[in-house]
N, C-alpha and C positions, 0 to 999 in steps of 0.2 A: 504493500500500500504506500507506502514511504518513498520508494522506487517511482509509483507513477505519477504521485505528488512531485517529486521531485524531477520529472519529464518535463510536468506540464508546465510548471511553473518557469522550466528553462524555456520549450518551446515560447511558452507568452513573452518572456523577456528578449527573445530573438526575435518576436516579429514586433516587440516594439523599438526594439534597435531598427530592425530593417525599416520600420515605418518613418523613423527617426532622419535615416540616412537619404531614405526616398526626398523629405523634404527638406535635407542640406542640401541635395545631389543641386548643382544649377541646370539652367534652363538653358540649351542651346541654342544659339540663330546663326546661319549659317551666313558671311559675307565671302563675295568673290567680287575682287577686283584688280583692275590692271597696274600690280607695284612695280612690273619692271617692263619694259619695252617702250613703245611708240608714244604711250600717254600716260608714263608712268608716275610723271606727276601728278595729275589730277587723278589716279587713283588712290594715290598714297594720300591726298589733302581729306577726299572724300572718308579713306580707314581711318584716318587719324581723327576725323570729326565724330567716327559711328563710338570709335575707342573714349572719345569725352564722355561723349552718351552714354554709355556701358558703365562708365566710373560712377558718374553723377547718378544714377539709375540706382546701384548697388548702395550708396552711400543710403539713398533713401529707403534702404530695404527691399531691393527688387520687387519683384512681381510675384503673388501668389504663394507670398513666405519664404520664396529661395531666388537664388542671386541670378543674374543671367553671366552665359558665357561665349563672348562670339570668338566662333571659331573661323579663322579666316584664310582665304585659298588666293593665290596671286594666280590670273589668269593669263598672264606674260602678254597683254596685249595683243592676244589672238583666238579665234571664235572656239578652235579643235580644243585650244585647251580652259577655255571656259568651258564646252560641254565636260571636260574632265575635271574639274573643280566642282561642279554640281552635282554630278556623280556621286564623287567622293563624298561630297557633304553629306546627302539623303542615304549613301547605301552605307560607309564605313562608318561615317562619325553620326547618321539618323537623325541628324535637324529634322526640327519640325517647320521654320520658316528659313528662309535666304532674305537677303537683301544685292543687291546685284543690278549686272555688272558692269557701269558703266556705258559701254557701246552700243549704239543700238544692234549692229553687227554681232558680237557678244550677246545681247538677251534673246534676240531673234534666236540665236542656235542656241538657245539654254531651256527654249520654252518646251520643245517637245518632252523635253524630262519632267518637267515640270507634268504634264499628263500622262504622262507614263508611272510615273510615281504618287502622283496625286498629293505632291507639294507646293503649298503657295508662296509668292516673290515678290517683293515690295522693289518693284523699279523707281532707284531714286535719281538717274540722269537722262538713260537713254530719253529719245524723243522720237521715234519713227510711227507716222500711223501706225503702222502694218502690227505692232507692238500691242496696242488694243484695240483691232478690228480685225484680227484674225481668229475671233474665236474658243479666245485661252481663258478660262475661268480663274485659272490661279494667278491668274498677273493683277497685280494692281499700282496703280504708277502716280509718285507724286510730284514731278517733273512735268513739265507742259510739252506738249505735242509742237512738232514744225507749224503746223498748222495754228494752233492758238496763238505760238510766238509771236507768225505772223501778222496776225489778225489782231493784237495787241501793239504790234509797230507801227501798223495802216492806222489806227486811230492819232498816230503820233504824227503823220509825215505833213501836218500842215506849220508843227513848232519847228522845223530845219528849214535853216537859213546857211545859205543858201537852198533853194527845193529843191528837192530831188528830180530830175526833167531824166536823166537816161541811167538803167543801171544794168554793172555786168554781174557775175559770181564767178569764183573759186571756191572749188566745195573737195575736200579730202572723200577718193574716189570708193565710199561706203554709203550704206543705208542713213547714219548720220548727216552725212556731207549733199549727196543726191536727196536725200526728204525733206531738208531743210531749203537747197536751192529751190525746186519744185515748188515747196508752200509760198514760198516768198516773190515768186515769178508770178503766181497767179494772182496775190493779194498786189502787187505791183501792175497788173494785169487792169486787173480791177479798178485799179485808182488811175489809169490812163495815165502810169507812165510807162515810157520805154523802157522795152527790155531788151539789152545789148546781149552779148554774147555769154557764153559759161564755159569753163574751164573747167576741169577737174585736176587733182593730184593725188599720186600716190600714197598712205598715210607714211612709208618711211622716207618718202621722198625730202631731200633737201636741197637740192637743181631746180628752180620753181622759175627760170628766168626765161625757158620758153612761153608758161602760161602765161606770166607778167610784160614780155612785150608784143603778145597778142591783144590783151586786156588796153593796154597804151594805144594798139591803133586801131580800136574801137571806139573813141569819140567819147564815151561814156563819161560821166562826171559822178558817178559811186560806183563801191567795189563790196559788194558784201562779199567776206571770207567767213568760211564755216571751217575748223579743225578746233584740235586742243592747242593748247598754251605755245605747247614748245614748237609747232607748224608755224602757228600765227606771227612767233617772232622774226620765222626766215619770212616768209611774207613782209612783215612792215621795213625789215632790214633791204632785200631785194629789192623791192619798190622803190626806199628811199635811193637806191644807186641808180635804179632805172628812171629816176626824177618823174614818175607816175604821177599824175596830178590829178588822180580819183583821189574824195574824202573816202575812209575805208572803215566801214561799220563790221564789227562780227557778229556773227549769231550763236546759238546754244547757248548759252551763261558761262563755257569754260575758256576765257580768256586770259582771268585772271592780269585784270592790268598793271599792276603792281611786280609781279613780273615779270610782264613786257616792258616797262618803264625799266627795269634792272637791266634787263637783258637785250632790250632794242634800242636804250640811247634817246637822242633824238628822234630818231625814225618814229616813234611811237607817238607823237606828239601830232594831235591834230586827229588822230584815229577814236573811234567812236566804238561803245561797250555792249550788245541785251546781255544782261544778268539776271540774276531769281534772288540775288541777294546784295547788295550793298552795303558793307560794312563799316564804309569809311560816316555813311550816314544811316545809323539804326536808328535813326528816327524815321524814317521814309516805311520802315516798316509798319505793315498792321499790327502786328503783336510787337510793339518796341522793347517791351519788356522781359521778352525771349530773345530778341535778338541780342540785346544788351549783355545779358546772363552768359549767352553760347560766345561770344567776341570775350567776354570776362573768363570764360575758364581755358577759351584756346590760348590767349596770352596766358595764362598762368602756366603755360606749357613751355611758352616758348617757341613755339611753332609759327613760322612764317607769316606774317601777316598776308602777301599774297595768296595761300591756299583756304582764307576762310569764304572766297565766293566758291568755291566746291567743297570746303569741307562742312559748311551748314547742312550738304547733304545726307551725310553719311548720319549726323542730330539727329535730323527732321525723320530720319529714314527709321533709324533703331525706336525713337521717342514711339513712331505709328505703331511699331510692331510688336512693342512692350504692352500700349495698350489694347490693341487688339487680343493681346495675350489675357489680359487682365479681363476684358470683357467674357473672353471664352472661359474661362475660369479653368481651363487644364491648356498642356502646352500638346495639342494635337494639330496633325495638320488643318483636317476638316474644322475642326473645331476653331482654330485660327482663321480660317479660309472667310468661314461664313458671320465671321465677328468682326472683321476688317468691313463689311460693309455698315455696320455700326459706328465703328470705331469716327471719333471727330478728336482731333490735338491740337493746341493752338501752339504750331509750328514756325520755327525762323522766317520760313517764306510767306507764312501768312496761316491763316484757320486750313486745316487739310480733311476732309470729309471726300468720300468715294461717291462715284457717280458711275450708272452702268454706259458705255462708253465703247457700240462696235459687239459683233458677234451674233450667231442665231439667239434666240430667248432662250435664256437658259446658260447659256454660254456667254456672257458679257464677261468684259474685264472691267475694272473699277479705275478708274481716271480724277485725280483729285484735280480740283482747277487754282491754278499756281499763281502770285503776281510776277510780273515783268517790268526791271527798270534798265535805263539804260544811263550812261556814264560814258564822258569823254578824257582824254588825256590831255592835259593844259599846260605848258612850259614842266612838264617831267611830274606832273599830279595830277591825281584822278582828280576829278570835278563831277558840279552836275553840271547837264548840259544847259 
């Protein structure tokens, strides 16, 4: 008798340890982004933003009693091995959510897994329709579409002075770079002006001096460039040698002017910003009081002042996923999946709420609607315009 007393009693005491441990164990969220290759700076601005989040998050006691812990996959700047970073995540390490992966190149090939496994992905840069009108229930994005960027700049083109009368593009030769020229050709379309010629570039390309003196003897007097940070520099650098007398606007928010002013000199000077975040004025924000907070903990790091208009991302991205977690009250994929359409944060870029957005019924992706500011470079400082 004493025997099975003394069983039972251990038994209980092991499954209250186990119970114990279940709810030390943290919560995984899977990030994959691009830390080393072609745009490995604005992947690394983007992890180093999700990693504040992840602090700040814990400090306040994570989610649902236990901590979280992202586990994060470098997708070297290329789509083959972003599909092998999400892999990895759901099958070896069993995330239950990702955040990812920068490119729209990169999410595009990451989404079939994404139904194949029936894991949900908080896209917090890409911008390619094709992203949420293909159908993908598990994607949900809080970065703005080519299309809205556009259509949020077309409101704007009666405050440039000089007006805009003829424009070309340069678009790094991806789903990012082509979906961003396209929206902006037709909203430029629309407002009856000219649209000059388009180029494209290779994303490892740094010989940019064929497209740029095609660009020159096309008449045009704007140049929208679509790439990341470190493209855009040989662009304003090249131009300024080829005495290009387009004003030169970029698109997607990853510019990062701060350092293009490092790193392009003069040449950067006169060139024009769309961001999702401004940091230099977090009062322009809706939520100032967020924005303030996340520019306060990135300095407390020490980290770049240039990487906080991409790393707001990586915030804004973990903050959604935390509470959609929080809403779902257990860390499951389904359970996260269908709690993220609840889910509302009042995020760096603004209030982030999901909207169904593209797809048969049934099948929609969740598209939050972003703000969009733009910033010029003025005697070697961001300004507003």
């Amino acid at each position: 008798m004493l025997r099975k007393s003394s069983t039972i009693l251990a038994l209980t005491l092991a499954a209250f340890a186990a119970g114990d441990a279940a709810a030390q164990e943290a919560i995984k969220i899977g990030v994959t982004q691009p830390l080393t290759g072609a745009v490995a700076a604005s992947g690394n601005y983007v992890t180093n933003g999700a990693r504040i989040a992840e602090e700040a998050i814990n400090r306040q006691g994570g989610v649902l009693g236990r901590k979280i812990q992202l586990i994060i996959e470098d997708n070297k700047s290329n789509p083959k091995e972003a599909v092998a970073t999400a892999e990895k995540l759901i099958v070896r390490d069993k995330v239950p959510v990702m955040m990812g992966a920068w490119s729209s190149t990169y999410t595009l090939a990451i989404m079939p897994k994404l139904i194949e496994y029936g894991v949900p992905m908080l896209v917090e840069t890409s911008s390619s329709g094709k992203i949420t009108t293909s159908g993908n229930p598990w994607i949900f994005r809080i970065s703005p579409t080519s299309e809205m960027e556009a259509q949020v700049f077309g409101g704007k083109l009666d405050e440039f002075k000089p007006a805009i009368k003829k424009a070309d593009f340069l678009a790094v030769n991806n789903d990012f770079g082509r979906g961003a020229s396209d929206e902006f050709r037709k909203m430029l379309d629309g407002k009856k002006v000219t649209v000059g010629i388009t180029e494209v570039m290779d994303p490892a390309a740094t010989d940019l001096s064929a497209q740029l003196a095609k660009i020159k003897q096309s008449g045009g007097d704007t140049l929208f460039v679509t790439s990341g940070v470190e493209q855009i520099t040989l662009v304003l650098k090249q131009a300024a040698e080829q005495r290009l007398a387009h004003r030169i606007i970029t698109t997607g928010g990853s510019s990062s002017p701060d350092q293009l002013i490092a790193q392009a000199g003069a040449a950067a000077n006169g060139s024009q910003h769309i961001l999702f975040f401004a940091p230099w004025f977090p009062e322009m924000a809706s939520n100032a009081d967020v924005a303030r907070a996340f520019v306060d903990e990135w300095k407390k790091k020490n980290y770049e002042f240039a990487g906080l208009t991409e790393g707001f991302r990586g915030w804004d991205g973990i903050h959604t996923i935390v509470e959609a977690i929080k809403i779902a009250g257990k860390a499951e994929p389904k359970a996260i999946q269908e709690a993220l359409w609840k889910t509302k944060v009042k995020g760096v870029n603004g209030n982030i709420a999901f909207i169904k957005h593209g797809g048969p019924a049934g099948q929609e992706s969740g598209q939050s609607v972003p703000n969009v500011y733009i910033v010029q470079i003025k005697d070697g400082k961001v300004a507003k315009p």
